[in-house]
N, C-alpha and C positions, 0 to 999 in steps of 0.2 A: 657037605651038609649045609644048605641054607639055613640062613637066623631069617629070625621078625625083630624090627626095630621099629620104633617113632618115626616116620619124616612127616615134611609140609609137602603138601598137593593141592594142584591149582585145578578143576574139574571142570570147570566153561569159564570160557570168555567173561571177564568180567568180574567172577563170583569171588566170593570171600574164599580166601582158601582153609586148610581145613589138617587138622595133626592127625596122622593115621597109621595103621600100621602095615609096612612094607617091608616084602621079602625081600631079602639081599642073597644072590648063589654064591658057591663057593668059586674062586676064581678059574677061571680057564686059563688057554695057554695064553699068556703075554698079558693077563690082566690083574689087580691087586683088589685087595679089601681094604679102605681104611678106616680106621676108629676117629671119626671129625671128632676134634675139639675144638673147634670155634671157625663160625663161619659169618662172614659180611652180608647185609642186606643192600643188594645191588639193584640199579634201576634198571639192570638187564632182566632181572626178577620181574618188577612189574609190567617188563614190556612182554615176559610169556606170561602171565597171566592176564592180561589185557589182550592177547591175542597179536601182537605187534610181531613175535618172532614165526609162529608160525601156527597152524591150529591141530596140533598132535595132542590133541587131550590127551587122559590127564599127564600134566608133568610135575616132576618130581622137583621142586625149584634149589635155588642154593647152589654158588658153583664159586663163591671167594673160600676160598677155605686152608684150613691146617689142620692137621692130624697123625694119627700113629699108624704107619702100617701093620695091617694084623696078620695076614693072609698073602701069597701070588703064587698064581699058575705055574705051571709048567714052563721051561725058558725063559725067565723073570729073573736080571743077575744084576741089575742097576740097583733096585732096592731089596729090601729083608723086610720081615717082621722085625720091629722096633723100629724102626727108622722114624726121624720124625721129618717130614717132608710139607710140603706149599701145593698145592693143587693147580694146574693148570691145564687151559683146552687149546695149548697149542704144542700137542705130541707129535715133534716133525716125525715125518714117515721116512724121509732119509733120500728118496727115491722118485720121488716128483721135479718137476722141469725147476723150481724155485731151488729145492735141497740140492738137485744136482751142479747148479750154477752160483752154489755157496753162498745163498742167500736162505738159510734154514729159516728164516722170522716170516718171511711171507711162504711158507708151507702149504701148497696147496689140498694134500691131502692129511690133514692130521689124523692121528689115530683115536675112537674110543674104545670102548669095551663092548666085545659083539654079544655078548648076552646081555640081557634085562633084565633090570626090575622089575617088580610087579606086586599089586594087589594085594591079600590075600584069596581072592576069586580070582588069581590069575591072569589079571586085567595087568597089559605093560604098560610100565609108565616112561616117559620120553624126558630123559634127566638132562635138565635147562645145561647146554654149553658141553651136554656129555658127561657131566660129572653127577648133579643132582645130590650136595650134601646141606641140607636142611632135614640132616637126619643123623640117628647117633651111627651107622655107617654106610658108606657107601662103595659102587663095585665101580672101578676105572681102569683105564687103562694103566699100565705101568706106566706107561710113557710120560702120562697126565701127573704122575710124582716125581715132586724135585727137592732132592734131598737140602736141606738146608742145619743153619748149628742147633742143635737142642736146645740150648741156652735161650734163644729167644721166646718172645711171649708170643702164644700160640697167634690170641686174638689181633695182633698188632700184623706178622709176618704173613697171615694168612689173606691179609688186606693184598697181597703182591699178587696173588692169584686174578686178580681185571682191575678194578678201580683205581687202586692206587697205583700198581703197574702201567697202565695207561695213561695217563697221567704223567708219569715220569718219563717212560720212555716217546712221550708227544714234545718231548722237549728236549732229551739227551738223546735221544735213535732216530724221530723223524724227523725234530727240526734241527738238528746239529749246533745244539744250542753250546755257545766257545764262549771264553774268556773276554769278557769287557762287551759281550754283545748286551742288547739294548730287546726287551723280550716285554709285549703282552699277552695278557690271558684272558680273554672274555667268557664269565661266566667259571663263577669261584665257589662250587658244589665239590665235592669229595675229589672229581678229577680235574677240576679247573687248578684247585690247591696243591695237588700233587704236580701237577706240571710248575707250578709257583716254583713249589721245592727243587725241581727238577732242574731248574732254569738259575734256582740258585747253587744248587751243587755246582752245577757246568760252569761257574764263574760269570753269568751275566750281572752287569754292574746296573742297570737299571730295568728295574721289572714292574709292569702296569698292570696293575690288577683291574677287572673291569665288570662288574654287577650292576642290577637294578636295587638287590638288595645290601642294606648297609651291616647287616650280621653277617654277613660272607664277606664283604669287603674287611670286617674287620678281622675275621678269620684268616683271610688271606696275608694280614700283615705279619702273624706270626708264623707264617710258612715262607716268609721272606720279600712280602709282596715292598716296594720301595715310594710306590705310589699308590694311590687307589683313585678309583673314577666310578662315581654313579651313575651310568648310562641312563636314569633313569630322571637325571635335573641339567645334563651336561653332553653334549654330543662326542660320541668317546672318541670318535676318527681323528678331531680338531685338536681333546684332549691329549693323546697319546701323540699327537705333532708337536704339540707344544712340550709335553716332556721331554721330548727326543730330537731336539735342537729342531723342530721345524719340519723334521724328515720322514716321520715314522719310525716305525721299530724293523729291527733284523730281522725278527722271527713274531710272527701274531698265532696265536693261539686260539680257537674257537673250541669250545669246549662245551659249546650249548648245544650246535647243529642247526639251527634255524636260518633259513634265507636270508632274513636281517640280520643276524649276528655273522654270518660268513661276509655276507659284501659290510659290515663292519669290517673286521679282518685285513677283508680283498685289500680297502682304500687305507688302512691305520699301516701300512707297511710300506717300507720304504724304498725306495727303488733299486730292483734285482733282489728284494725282501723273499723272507717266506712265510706263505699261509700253510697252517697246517691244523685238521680238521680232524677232533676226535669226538665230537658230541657226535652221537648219531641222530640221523635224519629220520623222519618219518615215511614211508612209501610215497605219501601225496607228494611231499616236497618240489618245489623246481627254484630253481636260478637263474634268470637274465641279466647279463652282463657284457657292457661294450666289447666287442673282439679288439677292435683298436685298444682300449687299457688294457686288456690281457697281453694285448702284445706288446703294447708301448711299456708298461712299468716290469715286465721281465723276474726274472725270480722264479721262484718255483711254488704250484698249488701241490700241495701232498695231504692224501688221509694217511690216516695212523690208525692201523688194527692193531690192537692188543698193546699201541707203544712201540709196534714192531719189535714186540721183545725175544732174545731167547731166553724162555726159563733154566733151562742148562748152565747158562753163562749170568744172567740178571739177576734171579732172585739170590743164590749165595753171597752175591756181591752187594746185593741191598742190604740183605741179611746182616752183613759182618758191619756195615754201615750204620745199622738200627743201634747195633751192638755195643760198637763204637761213641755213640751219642749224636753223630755227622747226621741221623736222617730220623725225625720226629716219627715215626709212625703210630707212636700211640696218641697223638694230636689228632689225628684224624676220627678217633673213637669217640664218642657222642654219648655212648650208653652201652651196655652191657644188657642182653635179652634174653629170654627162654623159647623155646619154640612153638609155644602159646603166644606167644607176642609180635610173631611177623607180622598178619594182618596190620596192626596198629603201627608199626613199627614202615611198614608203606605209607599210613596217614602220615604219618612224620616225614617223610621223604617225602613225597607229594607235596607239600606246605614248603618244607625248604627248612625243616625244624632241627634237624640233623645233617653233621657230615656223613658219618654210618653209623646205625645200630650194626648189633657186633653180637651173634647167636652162640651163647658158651654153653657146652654140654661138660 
């Protein structure tokens, strides 16, 4: 039997979005219900509401999240009702050329949930990343839940579901960030910081933190940053040379996506270095760059989807870490919201006023 609950809906390009009420079905074979308690407000959110990921009106936005499972289909044996699980949209399928060559993190077919939401007029809605919880519940795949310890706080662990997950793993999975390496990050927003952290868990002994703005720079020192650079009064390539005996860094981090901030990156690294690139780009975007430097300074360029994380194997292990005291996730929190408050709650991101507002049902 389907419920009617609250979610947030984004209805055009552009438009303020809008709290309404949406059916949730009961689950089918291989998919679950979950009761969100608390979900992140991600700038993957403003980029489907802005129209940046794709133009599937309306969508159902909300996809960092933590919750209780209420509900699962038919052949559903990884989770139960009660389980308190992390949301994720990278349900490897098992079975794809990536999965099969034991590489499950670049998954090329992940799984969602083959029925819909919708309306109450029966209008589908197209739930942002496949999940869509900006709502008190939402219908996902099983796959999409990763069980983690109860014990944690909802609003903190359910951060591991994109933002802050990428973020870490941009720096412990794609940039193999090791003991005594030497690590910047340009651009120190919700995921610039989590890579901060990420770079200090791995044992790097010096990490360049790297803004226009001086609230994030200082943000970043308490997620471990060891330097900070205003790219905004000081040239960061020259700066991060000079912190790094002249050489650059092991690992450079772009965390904006922007042309200039990637060949920032390109040249702040030091030879047989790595760039590694999780801000996303815009469609327009391009890059020119000498083919001789590509080839002459060596190393490796990598993106980082998701962190290349597995949530299988990542988030219990971040989990136990939060637990622990080793991994701040509730630093990352900014404010505590309702879900009347997302709109505004994008002002604040947009501005750069916030690391995440944080939607607690």
């Amino acid at each position: 039997m389907s419920q009617e609950v609250r979610g947030v809906i984004s209805r055009a390009k552009g438009a303020p979005v809008e709290v309404t009420t949406i059916v949730v079905p009961d689950p089918g074979p291989g998919e679950a219900v979950v009761r969100v308690q608390a979900c992140g407000v991600c700038h993957t959110d403003l980029h489907y509401r802005e129209g940046g990921i794709s133009d599937e009106y309306p969508f159902l936005l909300g996809h960092e999240a933590a919750g209780i499972v209420e509900q699962v289909g038919e052949g559903v044996t990884d989770v139960a009702p009660g389980d308190f699980v992390v949301l994720n949209w990278r349900a490897v399928c098992g079975v794809c050329r990536a999965c099969r060559r034991g590489r499950p993190w670049y998954c090329f077919n992940t799984h969602n949930a083959a029925q819909k939401m919708t309306l109450t007029d029966g209008t589908e809605l197209s739930p942002a990343l496949g999940i869509g919880a900006f709502a008190e519940k939402t219908l996902v795949h099983a796959g999409q839940c990763t069980k983690v310890d109860p014990a944690a706080r909802p609003a903190a662990v359910g951060l591991l579901g994109c933002g802050v997950m990428a973020g870490l793993g941009a720096a412990m999975n794609t940039g193999e960030v090791t003991r005594g390496d030497s690590v910047a990050v340009i651009g120190c927003g919700g995921v610039g910081n989590a890579a901060i952290a990420g770079a200090a868990l791995a044992g790097a002994t010096t990490i360049v933190a790297v803004d226009v703005d001086g609230r994030k720079l200082e943000w970043a020192k308490k997620f471990g940053a060891t330097h900070t650079v205003n790219s905004r009064e000081t040239d960061p390539v020259e700066a991060v040379r000079e912190l790094t005996g002249g050489v650059g860094a092991d690992v450079v981090i772009d965390a904006v996506g922007r042309p200039e901030t990637y060949r920032q990156a390109f040249y702040a690294r030091d030879l047989a270095g790595t760039v590694v690139l999780v801000g996303v780009p815009t469609p327009e975007m391009t890059i020119e760059l000498p083919l001789l430097d590509v080839f002459g300074r060596g190393g490796r360029l990598k993106s980082s989807w998701y962190g290349d994380c597995l949530p299988s194997r990542d988030f219990p292990m971040l989990t136990e870490l939060y637990l622990q005291g080793r991994l701040d996730l509730d630093a990352f929190i900014t404010e505590e919201i309702t879900l009347d408050q997302v709109e505004e709650a994008f002002t604040k991101m947009h501005h750069g006023d916030v690391l995440r507002s944080v939607v607690i049902f």
